[in-house]
N, C-alpha and C positions, 0 to 999 in steps of 0.2 A: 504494500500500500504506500504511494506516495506520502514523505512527509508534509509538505506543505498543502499538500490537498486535506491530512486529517486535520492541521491547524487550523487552515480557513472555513474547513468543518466545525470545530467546536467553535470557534468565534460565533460563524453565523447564528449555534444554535443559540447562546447567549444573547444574542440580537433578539431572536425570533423569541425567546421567552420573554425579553425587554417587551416586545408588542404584545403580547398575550398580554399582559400585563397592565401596560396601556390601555391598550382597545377594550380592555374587560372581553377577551376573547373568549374567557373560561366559563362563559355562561352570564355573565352581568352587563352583556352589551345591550340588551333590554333597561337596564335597569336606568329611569333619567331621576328618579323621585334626590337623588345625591346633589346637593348644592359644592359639592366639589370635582363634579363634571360639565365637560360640554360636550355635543351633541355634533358628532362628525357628518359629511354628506352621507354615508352609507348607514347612518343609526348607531354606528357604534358608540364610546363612551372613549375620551380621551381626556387625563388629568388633569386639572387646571393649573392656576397657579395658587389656589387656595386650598391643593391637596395637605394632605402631610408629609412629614419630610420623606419617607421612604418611598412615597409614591413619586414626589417631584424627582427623587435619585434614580429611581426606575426609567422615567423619563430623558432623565438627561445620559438616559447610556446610548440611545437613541442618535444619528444622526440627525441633522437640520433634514437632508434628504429623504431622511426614512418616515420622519414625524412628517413631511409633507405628503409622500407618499401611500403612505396606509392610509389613507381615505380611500384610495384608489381599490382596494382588495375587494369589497364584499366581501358578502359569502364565504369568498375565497380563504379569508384569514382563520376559519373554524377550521382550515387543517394542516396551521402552519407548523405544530408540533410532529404530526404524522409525518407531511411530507419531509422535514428536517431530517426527522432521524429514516426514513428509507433512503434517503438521498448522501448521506454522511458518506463521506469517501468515496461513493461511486461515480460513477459515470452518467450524470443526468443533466434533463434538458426541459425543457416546455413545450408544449405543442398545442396554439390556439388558430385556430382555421377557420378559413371558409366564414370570414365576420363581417362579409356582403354591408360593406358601412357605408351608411349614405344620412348619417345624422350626425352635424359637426358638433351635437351637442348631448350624441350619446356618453354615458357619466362612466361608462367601465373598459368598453371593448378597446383591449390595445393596452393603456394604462396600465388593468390589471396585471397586464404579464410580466412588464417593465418594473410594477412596484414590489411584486414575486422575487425579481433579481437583488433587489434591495435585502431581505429575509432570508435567502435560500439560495446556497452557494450550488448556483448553475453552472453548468459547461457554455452554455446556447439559447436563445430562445427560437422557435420556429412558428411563424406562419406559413401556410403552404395553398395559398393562395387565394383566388375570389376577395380579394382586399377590399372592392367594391362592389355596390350590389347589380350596378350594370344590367339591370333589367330594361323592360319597353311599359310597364305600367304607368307610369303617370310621369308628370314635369321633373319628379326630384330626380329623374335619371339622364336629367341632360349631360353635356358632354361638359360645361365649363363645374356644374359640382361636383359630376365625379373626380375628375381630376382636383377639385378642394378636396374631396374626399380619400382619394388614392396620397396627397401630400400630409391631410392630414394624418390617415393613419400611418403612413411612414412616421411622424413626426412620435405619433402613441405609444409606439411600439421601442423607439429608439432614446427616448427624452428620460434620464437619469437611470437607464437601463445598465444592471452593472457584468455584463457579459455580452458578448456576440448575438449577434441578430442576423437572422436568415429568413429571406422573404423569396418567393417564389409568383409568376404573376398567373392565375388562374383564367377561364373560358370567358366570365363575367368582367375580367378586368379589361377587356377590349372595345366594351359597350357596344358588340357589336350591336346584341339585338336592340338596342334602342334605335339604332344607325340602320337596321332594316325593315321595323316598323315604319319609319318618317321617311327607309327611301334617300337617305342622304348620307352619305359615306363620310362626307368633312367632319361627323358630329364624332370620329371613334378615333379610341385613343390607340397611338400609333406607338409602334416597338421606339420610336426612338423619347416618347411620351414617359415608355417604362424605363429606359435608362436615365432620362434625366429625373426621373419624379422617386426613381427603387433604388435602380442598379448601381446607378454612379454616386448617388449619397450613402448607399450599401458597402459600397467599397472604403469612401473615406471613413465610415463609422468603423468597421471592422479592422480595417489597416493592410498591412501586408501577410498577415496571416490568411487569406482572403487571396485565395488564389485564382483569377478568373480564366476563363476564356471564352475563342471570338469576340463579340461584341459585351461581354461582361454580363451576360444574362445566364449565366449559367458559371457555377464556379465550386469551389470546395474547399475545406479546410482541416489542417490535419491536429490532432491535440495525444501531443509526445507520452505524457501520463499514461495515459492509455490503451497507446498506440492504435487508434480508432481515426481512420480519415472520415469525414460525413462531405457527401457530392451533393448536390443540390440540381436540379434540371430544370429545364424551360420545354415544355411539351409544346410551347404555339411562337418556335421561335422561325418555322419554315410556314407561316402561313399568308404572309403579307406579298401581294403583287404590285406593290406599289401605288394601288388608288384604294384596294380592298382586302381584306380577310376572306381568304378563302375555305380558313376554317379554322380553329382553336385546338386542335387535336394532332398535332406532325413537330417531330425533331429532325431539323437538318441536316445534312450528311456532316457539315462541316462540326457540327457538334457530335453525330455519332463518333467520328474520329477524335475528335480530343479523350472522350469518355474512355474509349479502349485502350489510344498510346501515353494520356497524361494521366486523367483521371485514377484510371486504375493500375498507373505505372507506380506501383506503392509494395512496403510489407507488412502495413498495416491491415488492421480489420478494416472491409469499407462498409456504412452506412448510406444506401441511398434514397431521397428523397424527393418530390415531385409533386404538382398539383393533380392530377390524373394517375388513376394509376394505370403499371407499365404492362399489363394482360389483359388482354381482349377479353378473358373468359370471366373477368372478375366478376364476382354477381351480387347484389342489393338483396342483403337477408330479409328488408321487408317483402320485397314483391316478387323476387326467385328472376327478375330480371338482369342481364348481361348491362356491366353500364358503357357509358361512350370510352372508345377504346383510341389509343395512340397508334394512328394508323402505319408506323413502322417500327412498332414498339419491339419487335422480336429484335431489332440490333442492339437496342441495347438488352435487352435480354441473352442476346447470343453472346455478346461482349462479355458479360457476368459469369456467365458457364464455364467462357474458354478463361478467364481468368480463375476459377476454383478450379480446372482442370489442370492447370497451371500452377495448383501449388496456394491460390489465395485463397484469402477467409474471405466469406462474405455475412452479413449480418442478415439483411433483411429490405425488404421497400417498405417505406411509408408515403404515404399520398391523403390528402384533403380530398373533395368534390363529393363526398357520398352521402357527405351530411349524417354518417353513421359512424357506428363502432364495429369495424370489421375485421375478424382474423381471418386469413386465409392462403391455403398452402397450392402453390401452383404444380402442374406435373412434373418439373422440376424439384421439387422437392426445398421450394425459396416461401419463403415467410411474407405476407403484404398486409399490411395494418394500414387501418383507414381511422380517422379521429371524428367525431361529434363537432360538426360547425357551433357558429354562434361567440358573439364578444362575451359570455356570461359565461363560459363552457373551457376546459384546456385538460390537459394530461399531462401529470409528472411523469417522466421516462425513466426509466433506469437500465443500463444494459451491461450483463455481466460475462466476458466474455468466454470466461474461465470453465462457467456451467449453460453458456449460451441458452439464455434467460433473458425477454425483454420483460420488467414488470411495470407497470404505471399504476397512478392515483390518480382516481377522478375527479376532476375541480369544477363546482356549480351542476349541472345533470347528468355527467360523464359519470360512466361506471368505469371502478379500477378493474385494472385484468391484467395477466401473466401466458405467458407463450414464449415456448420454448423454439427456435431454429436448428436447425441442420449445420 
């Protein structure tokens, strides 16, 4: 076990007991009848300056960061002792998707994940795409708020975030169908949209850790501790003809090769990730239906094979779009988890490589669950 992973381990947890604490996490965040609280946006209960002394001390073990932040949690903070100690010295992350944001003044989605990193000594945070809601239903889906809302939520998800951030841009974040309802193609946001608004403020927040390729829509990063690289992919980065979207669903040749000679030019374990996931056959446990498939998706699939044949470990695929919690093992014999959309919703991750084990904890409607890989 890394030593500075177990220290910044037991730190956090003393952090994250600080906020219990605080917030009246342990069951008192109902309680307002105390004239030595106030009354956070989330209903919790945060000390005053008219506490007592050991509550004020409590408080002040607290960064300025963190006491701004815990408003931010909900819900979320009822399982910040749980997820602490599952997460102590391993290998874990976050994973909140599919938060189709189109409300510059929704109070959790994005924040919550960023204020998690404050508490809870993460590796990463991941969104895995649909950042916007990109529908054709009514006016809020024009083309100049998505894009407030595609910056916004860049800005939610990265703003005193104390780890890596990884965003990937989903089917919705194109606006096409808004742009084929009205018949007008000027209205959808264009791949170079997503590098200026994702991908290129993706990279300075990250740094050089952050290793991209082509046009920086697709990149990956390696974490030594570990020895665990996590890839990141752009499933709709071949679908632009220059006036239109021909579809949300293709990875280009020029990205399938990096994937094979860079990507996966490693000895680490690789972790890959996506908004789509990368099997045609995958299927939606509510309705027994096949979902929308990456119409070249076997190369990278093929690429993954001949690299286990080759001597590599491979983990597993995760992908967003299903709006569900899905395990499932392709004929291959490869592990594909699908997460619970929603700004109120996320998964602590934990992956151990030793008894190849991914386990998670449910945050807001998510259920926890455990699965094992090959």
């Amino acid at each position: 076990m890394n030593f500075l992973r177990s220290v910044k381990s037991i730190f956090a947890v003393v952090l994250a007991l600080c906020l219990i604490f605080a917030c009246g996490c342990g069951g008192s965040s109902d309680d307002t009848s105390s004239d030595a609280s106030t009354t956070a946006s989330n209903g919790s209960t945060v000390a005053s300056t008219e506490s007592d002394t050991s509550s004020k001390d409590t408080v002040s073990r607290l960064t300025d960061d963190q006491i701004a932040m815990a408003q931010h949690l909900g819900k979320w903070s009822d399982k910040l002792t749980e997820v602490q100690t599952a997460v102590h010295g391993k290998f874990s992350f976050l994973v909140e998707t599919d938060p189709h944001h189109y409300d510059l003044t929704a109070a959790e989605v994005g924040k919550n994940a960023a204020a998690l990193s404050n508490f809870v000594e993460l590796d990463f945070i991941a969104n895995l795409g649909d950042l916007i809601r990109g529908y054709s239903q009514d006016e809020i889906d024009n083309d100049a708020n998505m894009r407030a809302c595609m910056s916004d939520i860049f800005n939610r998800f990265t703003t005193r975030a104390k780890c890596p951030v990884f965003m990937t841009v989903g089917n919705h974040d194109t606006n096409i169908m808004w742009c084929q309802k009205w018949a007008d193609h000027t209205m959808q946001i264009m791949p170079e949209d997503h590098i200026n608004m994702v991908y290129a403020p993706l990279k300075e927040y990250n740094g050089d850790k952050m290793v991209t390729g082509g046009n920086g829509s697709y990149y990956y990063m390696d974490f030594p501790d570990d020895k665990i690289r996590v890839v990141m992919l752009n499933q709709a980065d071949d679908v632009y003809d220059g006036t239109k979207y021909t579809s949300c669903f293709k990875i280009s040749d020029e990205q399938v090769e990096w994937f094979k000679t860079e990507a996966l030019n490693t000895e680490y374990s690789v972790l890959v990730m996506s908004h789509v996931p990368l099997d045609a056959n995958f299927t939606l446990a509510a309705t027994g239906k096949t979902t929308n498939g990456v119409s070249n998706s076997d190369a990278i699939r093929n690429a993954v094979e001949e690299f286990i044949s080759g001597g590599g470990d491979f983990i597993a695929y995760l992908n967003g779009h299903e709006h569900e919690q899905i395990e499932y093992i392709d004929e291959n014999g490869r592990l594909y988890m699908s997460f619970k959309n929603g700004g109120k919703n996320g998964e602590i991750v934990t992956i151990d490589t030793e008894t190849r084990t991914i386990s998670t904890i449910g945050l807001g409607n998510a259920k926890s669950r455990e699965c094992r890989y090959n």
